[in-house]
Structures are given as structure tokens and as C-alpha cells.
N, C-alpha and C positions, 0 to 999 in steps of 0.2 A: 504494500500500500504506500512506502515512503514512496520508492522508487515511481511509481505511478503519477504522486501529487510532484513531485521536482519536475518528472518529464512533462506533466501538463503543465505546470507553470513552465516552464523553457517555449516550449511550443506557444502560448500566450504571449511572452515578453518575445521573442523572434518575429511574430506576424505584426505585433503592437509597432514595433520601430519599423521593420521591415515596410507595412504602411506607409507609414509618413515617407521615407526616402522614396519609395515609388510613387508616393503622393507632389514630392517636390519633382521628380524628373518628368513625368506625368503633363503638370502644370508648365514645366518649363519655368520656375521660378523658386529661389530658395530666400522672399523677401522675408525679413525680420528672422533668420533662422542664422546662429552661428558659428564660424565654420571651428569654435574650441568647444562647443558641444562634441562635436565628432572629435577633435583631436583628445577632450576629455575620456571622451567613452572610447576611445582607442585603447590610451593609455590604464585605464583601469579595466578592458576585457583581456588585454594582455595579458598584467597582474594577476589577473581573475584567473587568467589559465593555467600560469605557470601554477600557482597557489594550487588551484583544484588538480592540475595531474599530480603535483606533488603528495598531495593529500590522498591520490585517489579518488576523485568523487565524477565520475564519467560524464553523471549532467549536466556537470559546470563546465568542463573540460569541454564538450559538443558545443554546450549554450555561448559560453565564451568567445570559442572557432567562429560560430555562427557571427556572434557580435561585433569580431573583430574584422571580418568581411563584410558585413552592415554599416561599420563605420568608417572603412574604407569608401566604401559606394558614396556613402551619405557625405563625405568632406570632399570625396572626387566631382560629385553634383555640384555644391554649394560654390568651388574654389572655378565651376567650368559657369555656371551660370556669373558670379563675380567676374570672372573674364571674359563673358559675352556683353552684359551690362554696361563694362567699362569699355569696348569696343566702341557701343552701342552709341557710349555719350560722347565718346570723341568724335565720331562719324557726324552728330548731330552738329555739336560745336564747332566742326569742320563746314559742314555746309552750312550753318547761319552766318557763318563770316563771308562764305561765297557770294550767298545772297547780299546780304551789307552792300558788297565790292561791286555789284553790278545793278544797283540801286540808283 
């Protein structure tokens, strides 16, 4: 029964985050969303992992693996839409001065 409630919650906390990052690439936007949450939850699913194989405890070990490839996704979204965004604004700011010039 332990085994059972750790796996459900693993499987709970994986779909929960897993959401939101396919919710942000989805959208094509990761406004107000930042990008040391993910490097947070990098550095402590890491932890989390080392800690749990060392301990032995498999579903933190799996849940961990999982999170640390969730926060990968989720900082690599965040860091691609940031460098779209700022393309985005230089392109503008580039052609309002255009316009200006031939005003």
C-alpha cells in the first residue's frame, strides 16, 4: 500500500508540472513565468535523486529522473520564448525608426 500511494502521488506531481510546461509551449508564451523556477527545480530534483538512489527509495529516484527532464523542457521553453520576445522587440524598434526616416 506504501508503494502504491508514493507511485500515485509521483504520477500526480509529473502530469501537474508536466501541464503547465506543455501549457506554456502550447501557448507559445512563458509570460510572468520564471526561468529560476526551473533552474530551482532542476537543482533540487537533482538532489532529490542523488539523495533517493542513495537511500534506495525507487519512486523518488523515477519521480526525480522524470522532474529533472520536466525542468529541462520547462527552462529550455521559457529561455526560447525570452529569445523570441526579444527578437520580436528589436524587429519592432527597428522598423519604427524606419518609418520615422521616411516620414
Amino acid at each position: 500500500m506504501q508503494e502504491a500511494i508514493g507511485w500515485i502521488s509521483s504520477l500526480i506531481l509529473v502530469l501537474t508540472i508536466g501541464k503547465q510546461v506543455f501549457k506554456q509551449w502550447k501557448e507559445g508564451s512563458s509570460e510572468n513565468v520564471s526561468k529560476w523556477l526551473f533552474i530551482g527545480q532542476l537543482a533540487a530534483s537533482v538532489g532529490f535523486t542523488i539523495y533517493s538512489w542513495m537511500v534506495g527509495n525507487w519512486v523518488f529516484v523515477v519521480t526525480n529522473s522524470i522532474m529533472v527532464v520536466n525542468g529541462l523542457a520547462g527552462l529550455f521553453i521559457v529561455l526560447h520564448h525570452r529569445r523570441r520576445e526579444q527578437r520580436e522587440q528589436g524587429t519592432k524598434e527597428a522598423g519604427g525608426g524606419l518609418k520615422a526616416e521616411r516620414a
